[in-house]
C-alpha positions as CSV (number, residue, x, y, z in Angstrom):
1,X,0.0,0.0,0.0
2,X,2.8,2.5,1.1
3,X,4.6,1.6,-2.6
4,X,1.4,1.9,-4.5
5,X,0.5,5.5,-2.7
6,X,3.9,6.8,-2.6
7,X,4.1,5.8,-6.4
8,X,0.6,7.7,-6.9
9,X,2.6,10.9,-4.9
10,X,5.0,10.8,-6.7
11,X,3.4,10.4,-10.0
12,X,0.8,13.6,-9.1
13,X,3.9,15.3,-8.1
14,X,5.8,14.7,-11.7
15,X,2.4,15.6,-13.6
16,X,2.4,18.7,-11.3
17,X,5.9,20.0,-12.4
18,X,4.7,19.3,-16.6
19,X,3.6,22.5,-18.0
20,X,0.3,22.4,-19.2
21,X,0.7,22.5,-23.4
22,X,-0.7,26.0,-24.7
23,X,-3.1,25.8,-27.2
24,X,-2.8,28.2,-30.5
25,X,-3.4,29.4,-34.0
26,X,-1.8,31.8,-36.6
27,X,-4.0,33.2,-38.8
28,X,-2.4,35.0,-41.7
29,X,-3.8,37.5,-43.3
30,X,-3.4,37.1,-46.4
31,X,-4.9,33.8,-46.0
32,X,-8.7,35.3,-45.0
33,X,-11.1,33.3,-47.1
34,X,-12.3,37.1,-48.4
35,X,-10.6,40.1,-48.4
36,X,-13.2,42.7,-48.8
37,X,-11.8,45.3,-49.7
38,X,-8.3,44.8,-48.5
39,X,-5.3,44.2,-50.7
40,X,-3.2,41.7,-50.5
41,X,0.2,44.0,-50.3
42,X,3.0,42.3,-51.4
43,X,6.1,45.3,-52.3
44,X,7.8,44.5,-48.5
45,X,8.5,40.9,-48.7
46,X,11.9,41.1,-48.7
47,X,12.2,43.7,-45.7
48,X,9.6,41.8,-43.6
49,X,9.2,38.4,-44.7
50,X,5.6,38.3,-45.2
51,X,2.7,39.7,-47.1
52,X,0.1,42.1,-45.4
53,X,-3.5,43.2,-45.9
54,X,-3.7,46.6,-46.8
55,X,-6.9,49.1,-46.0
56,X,-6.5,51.2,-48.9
57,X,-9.7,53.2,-49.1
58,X,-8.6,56.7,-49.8
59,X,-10.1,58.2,-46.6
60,X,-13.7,55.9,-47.0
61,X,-13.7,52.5,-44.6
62,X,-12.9,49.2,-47.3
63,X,-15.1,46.5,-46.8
64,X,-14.4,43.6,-44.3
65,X,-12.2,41.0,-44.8
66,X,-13.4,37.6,-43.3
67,X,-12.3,34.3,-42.7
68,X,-13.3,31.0,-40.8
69,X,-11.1,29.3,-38.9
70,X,-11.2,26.1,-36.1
71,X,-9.4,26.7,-33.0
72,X,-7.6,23.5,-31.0
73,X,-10.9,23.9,-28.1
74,X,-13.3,26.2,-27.4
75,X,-11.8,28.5,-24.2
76,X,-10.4,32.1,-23.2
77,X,-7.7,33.0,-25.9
78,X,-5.4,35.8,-26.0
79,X,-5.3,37.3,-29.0
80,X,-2.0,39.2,-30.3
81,X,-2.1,41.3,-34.0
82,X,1.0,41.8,-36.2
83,X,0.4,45.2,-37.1
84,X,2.3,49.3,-37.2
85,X,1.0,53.0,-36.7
86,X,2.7,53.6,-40.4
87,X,3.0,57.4,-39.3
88,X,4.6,56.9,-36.3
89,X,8.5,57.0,-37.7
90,X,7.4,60.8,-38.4
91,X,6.1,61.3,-35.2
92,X,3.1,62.3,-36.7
93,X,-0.1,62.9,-34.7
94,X,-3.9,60.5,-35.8
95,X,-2.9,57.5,-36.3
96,X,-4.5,56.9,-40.1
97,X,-4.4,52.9,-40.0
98,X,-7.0,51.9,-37.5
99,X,-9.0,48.8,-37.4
100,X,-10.8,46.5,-35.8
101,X,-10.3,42.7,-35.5
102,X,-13.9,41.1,-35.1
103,X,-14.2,37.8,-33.4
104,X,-17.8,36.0,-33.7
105,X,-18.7,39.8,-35.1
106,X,-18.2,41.2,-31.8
107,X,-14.7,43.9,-31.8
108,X,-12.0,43.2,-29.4
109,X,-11.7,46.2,-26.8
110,X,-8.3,47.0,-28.7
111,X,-8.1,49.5,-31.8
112,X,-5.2,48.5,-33.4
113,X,-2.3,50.3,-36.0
114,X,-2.1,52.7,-33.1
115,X,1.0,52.1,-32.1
116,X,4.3,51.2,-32.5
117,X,6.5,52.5,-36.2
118,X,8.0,49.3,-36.4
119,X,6.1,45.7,-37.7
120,X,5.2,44.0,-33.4
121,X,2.4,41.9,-32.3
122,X,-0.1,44.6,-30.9
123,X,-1.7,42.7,-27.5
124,X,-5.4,42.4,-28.2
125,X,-6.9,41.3,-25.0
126,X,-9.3,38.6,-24.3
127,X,-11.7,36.6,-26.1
128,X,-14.0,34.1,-24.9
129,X,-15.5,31.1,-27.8
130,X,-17.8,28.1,-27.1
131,X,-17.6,26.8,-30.2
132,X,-13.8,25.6,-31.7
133,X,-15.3,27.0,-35.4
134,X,-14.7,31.1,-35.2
135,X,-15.2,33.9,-37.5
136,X,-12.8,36.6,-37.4
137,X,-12.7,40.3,-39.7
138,X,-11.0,43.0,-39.9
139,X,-12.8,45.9,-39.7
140,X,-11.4,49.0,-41.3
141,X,-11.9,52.6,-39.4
142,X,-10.5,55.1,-41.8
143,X,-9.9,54.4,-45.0
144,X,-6.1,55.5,-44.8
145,X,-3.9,52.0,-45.0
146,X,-4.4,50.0,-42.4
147,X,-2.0,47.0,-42.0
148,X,-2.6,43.9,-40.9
149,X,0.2,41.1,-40.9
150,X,-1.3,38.0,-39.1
151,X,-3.8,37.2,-35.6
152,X,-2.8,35.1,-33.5
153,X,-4.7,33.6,-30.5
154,X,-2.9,31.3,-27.8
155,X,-4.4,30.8,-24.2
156,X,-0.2,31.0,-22.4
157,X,-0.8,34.7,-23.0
158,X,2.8,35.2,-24.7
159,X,3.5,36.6,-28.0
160,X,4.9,35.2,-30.7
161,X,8.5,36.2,-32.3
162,X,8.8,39.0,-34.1
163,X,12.2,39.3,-35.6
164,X,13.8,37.8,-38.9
165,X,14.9,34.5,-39.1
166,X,13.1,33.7,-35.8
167,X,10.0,34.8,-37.1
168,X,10.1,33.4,-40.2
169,X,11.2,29.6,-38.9
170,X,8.0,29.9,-36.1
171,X,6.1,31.0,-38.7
172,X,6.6,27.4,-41.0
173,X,5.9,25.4,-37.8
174,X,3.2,27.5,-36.9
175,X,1.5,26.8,-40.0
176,X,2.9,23.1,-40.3
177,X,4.6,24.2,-43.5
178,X,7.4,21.7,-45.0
179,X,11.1,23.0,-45.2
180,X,11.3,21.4,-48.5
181,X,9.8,23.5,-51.7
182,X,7.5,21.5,-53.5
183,X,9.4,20.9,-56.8
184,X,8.4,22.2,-60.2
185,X,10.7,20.9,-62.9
186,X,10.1,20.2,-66.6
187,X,10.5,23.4,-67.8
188,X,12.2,24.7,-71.3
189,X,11.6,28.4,-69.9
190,X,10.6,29.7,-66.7
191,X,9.6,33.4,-66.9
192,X,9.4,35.8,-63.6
193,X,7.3,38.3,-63.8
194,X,3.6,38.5,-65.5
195,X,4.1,42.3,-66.9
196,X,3.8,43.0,-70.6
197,X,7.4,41.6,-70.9
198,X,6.9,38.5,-69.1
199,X,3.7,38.0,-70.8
200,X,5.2,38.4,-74.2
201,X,8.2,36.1,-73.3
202,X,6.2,33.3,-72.2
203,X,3.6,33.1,-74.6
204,X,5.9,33.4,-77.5
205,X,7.7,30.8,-76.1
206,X,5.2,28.7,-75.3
207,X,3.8,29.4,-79.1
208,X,7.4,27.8,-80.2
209,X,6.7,24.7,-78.4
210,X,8.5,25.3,-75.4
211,X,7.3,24.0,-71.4
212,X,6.8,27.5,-69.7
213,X,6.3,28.6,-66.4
214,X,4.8,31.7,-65.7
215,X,5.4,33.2,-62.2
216,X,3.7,36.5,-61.0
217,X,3.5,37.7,-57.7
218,X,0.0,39.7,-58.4
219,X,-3.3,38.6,-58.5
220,X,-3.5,40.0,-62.0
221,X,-1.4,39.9,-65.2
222,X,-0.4,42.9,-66.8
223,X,2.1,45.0,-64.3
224,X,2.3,48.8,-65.1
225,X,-0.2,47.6,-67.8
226,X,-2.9,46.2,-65.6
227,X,-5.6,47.8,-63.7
228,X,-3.8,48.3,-60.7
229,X,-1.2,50.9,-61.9
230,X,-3.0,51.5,-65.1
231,X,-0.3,52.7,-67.5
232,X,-1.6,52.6,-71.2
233,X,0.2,50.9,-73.9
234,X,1.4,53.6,-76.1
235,X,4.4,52.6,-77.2
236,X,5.7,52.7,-80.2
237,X,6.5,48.7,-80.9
238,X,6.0,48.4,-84.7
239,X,9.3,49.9,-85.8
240,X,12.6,49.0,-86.7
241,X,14.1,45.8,-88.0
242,X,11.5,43.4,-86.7
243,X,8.1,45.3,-86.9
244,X,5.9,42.5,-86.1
245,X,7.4,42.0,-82.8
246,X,4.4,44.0,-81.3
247,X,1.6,41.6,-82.5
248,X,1.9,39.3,-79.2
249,X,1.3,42.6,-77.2
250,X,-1.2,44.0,-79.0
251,X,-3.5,40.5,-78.2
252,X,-3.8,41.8,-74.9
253,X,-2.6,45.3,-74.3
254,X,-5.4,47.7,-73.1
255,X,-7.0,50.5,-75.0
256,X,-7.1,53.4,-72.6
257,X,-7.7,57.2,-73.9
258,X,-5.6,58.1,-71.3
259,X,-3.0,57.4,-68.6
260,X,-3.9,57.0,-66.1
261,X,-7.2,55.3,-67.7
262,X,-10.6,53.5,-65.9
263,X,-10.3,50.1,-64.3
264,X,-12.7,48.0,-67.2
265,X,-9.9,49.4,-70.3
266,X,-7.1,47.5,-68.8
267,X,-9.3,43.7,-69.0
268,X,-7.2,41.5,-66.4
269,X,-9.7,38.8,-67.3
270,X,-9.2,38.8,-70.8
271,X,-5.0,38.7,-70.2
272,X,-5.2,36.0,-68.0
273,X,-7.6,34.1,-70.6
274,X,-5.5,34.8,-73.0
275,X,-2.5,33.2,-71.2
276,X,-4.3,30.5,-69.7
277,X,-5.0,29.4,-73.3
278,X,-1.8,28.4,-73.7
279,X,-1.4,24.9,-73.1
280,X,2.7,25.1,-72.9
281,X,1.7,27.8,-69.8
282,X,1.6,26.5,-66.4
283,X,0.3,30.0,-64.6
284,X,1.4,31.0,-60.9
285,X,-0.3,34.3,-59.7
286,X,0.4,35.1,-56.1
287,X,3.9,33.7,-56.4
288,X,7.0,36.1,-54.8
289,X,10.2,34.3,-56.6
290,X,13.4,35.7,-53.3
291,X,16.1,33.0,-54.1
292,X,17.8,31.2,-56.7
293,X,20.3,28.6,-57.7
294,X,23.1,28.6,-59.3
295,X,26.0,26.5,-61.2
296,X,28.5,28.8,-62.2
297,X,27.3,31.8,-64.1
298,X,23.8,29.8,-65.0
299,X,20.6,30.1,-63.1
300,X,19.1,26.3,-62.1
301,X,16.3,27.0,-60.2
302,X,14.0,29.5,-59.1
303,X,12.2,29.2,-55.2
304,X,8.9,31.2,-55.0
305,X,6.6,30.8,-52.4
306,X,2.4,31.6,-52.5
307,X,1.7,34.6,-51.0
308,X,-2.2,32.9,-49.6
309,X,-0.7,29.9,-48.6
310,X,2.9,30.3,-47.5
311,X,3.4,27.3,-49.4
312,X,7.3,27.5,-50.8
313,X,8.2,26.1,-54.5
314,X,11.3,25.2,-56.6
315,X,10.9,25.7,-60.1
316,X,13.9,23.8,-62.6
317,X,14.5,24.6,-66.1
318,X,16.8,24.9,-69.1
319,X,16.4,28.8,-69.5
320,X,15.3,31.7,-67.3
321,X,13.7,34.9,-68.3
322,X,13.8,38.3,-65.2
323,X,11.0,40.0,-66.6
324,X,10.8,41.1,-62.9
325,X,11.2,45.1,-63.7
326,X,13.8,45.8,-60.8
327,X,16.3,42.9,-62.5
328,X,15.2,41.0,-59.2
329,X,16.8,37.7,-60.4
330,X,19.5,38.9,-62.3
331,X,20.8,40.7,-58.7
332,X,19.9,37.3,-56.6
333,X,22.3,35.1,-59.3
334,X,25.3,37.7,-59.0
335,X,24.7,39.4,-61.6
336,X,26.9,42.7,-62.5
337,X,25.1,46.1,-61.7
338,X,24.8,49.6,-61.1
339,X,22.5,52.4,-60.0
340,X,23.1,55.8,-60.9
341,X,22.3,58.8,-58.0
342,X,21.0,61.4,-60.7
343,X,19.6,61.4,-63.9
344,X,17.1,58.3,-63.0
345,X,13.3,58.1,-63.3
346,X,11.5,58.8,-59.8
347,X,8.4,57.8,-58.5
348,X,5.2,58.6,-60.4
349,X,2.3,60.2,-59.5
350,X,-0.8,58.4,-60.7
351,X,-3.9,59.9,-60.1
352,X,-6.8,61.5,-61.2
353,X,-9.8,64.1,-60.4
354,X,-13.2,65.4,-61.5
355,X,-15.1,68.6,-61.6
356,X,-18.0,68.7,-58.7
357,X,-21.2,70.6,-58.7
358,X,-20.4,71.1,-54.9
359,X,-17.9,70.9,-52.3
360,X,-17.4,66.9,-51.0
361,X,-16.1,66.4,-47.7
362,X,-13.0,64.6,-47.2
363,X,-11.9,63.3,-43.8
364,X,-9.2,65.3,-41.7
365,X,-5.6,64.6,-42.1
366,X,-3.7,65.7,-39.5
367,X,-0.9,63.3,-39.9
368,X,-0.4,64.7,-44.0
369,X,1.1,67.8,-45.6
370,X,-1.2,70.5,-46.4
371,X,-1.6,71.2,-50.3
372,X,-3.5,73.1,-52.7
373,X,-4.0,73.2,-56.3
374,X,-0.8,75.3,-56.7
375,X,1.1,73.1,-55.3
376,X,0.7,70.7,-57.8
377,X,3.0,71.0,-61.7
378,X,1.4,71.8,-64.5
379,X,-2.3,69.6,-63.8
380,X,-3.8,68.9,-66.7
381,X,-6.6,67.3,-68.1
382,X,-8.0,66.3,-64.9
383,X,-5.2,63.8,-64.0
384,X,-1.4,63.6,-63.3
385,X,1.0,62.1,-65.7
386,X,4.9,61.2,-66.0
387,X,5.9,65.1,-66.1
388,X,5.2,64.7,-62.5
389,X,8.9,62.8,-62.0
């Protein structure tokens, strides 16, 4: 009797001293099964290892972005949010990227993008949920670019890593994600980036007889010539030695009056249709190519991972096209370059306005510079062009 109770001590005392396993879930953003009217923002990859959700509204709320997810059990979580106060490296006062994160459509006492002008995991409080299967949304407040990076909900109360290679491996386990790319060989030509150039590499290509893979790290084809940039196709590409070079582009350039011109002239559809078409074409949208390899001055392979999913690829082929725009791949394999201080094209201005038969309000912005029509070059047209660089 003394054995069997000192062995039931002793056992209540080791299961004691165990920590109790916390439960969890990461929810990434840009993995909401609708994103409302959030964008899936993809330009700081490289700087902070992840895509974001982006409120872009020009000063009216974007709709909700939603998703469904099951939680280990139902319980009191604490929920932390991966966001910034984008202003806040100016020291600038209103903090323009609020929102609310929505669990079971009731908001957490938290308003979050109010602090902080680095990427952290903003505490959110408490939440309470019966049931494992939990809706959450992210509920914009202004309109001005709010940012959200990922939730997540754990019931230790402690926040996740937030820098670099740390993040970025508990991230992959987080998810369950393999180490190993899922491979994608076969390929006569792998083309990166689904711009005009990209689009006119592959499918010629592909026209030749030739195994393409088309990687483009947009929802849409088209780059500056797609309806989010909205740069018309006025080139001049029927000249010079070879002047049918243009007739691939002109299948599925846009016919805007003007640059920049209306959302429906630009037809993402009908480019991706187009390219889809193409039997040769194996099509990756939402794919952000950031490594490659190499055997001495030739490119191998190609590693791009889904920017929904987090899910990481390795595409192998004979040839490689950077149709990238910033010579993205062409710096990753070593290759020789240079960047001039003057004398270089800027950023451009892109943007529009129209005549109103009165005054429309527009939301305070305490946290912008003040302008006025005479602050702006030459406006013309109703609209700003290149002149602007």
């Amino acid at each position: 009797m003394l054995v069997r109770t000192l062995t039931f001590v002793v056992m209540a005392t080791v299961v004691g001293l165990v920590p109790v396993q916390a439960e969890s879930l990461l929810v990434e953003a840009e993995s909401f099964d609708e994103h409302g009217g959030w964008k899936l923002d993809t330009q700081f990859i490289r700087q902070m290892g992840s895509p974001y959700l982006l409120a872009h509204g020009l000063g009216r709320p974007v709709g909700d972005a939603e998703t469904t997810v099951t939680v280990p059990t139902a319980g009191t979580y604490h929920v932390f949010v991966r966001t910034k106060d984008w202003v806040a490296r100016w020291e600038a006062p209103g903090s323009p990227g609020r929102f609310q994160v929505l669990v079971n459509g009731k908001p957490l006492e938290t308003t979050f993008g109010t602090k902080g002008a680095e990427w952290h995991w903003q505490p959110g409080g408490t939440v309470t949920v019966d049931n494992p299967e939990v809706k959450i949304s992210l509920h914009d407040l202004t309109g001005f670019d709010g940012r959200c990076d990922a939730i997540y909900l754990t019931t230790d109360g402690q926040a996740p890593p937030n820098e670099g290679d740390i993040l970025t491996g508990w991230r992959r386990e987080a998810l369950g994600l393999s180490d190993e790319p899922t491979l994608k060989d076969g390929y006569d030509l792998v083309v990166i980036g689904g711009g005009y150039s990209g689009m006119g590499a592959a499918i010629s290509a592909a026209r030749a007889g030739c195994k393409v893979a088309l990687i483009q790290d947009r929802p849409v084809l088209g780059g500056n010539g797609s309806s989010e940039v909205r740069v018309w196709a006025m080139g001049n590409i029927r000249r010079g030695k070879y002047p049918r070079i243009g007739e691939i582009v002109e299948e599925f350039s846009d016919h805007a009056t003007k640059s920049p011109g209306t959302y429906e002239e630009f037809e993402d559809a009908k480019k991706e249709a187009i390219v889809r078409a193409e039997p040769n074409i194996d099509l990756f949208l939402n794919h952000h190519a950031y490594q490659v390899d190499t055997d001495g001055d030739h490119i191998t392979a190609v590693y791009a991972f889904d920017t929904r999913t987090s899910e990481h690829k390795k595409f192998v082929g004979n040839f490689f096209s950077d149709c990238t725009g910033h010579g993205t791949i062409g710096y990753l394999a070593g290759a020789d370059w240079e960047m001039e201080d003057k004398g270089r094209m800027g950023m451009s201005n892109m943007w529009a306005w129209d005549e109103g038969e009165k005054p429309v309000p527009f939301p305070e912005t305490p946290w912008a510079l003040d302008l006025t029509m005479k602050d702006f070059p030459y406006p013309r047209d109703h609209h700003g062009q290149w002149f602007w660089e």
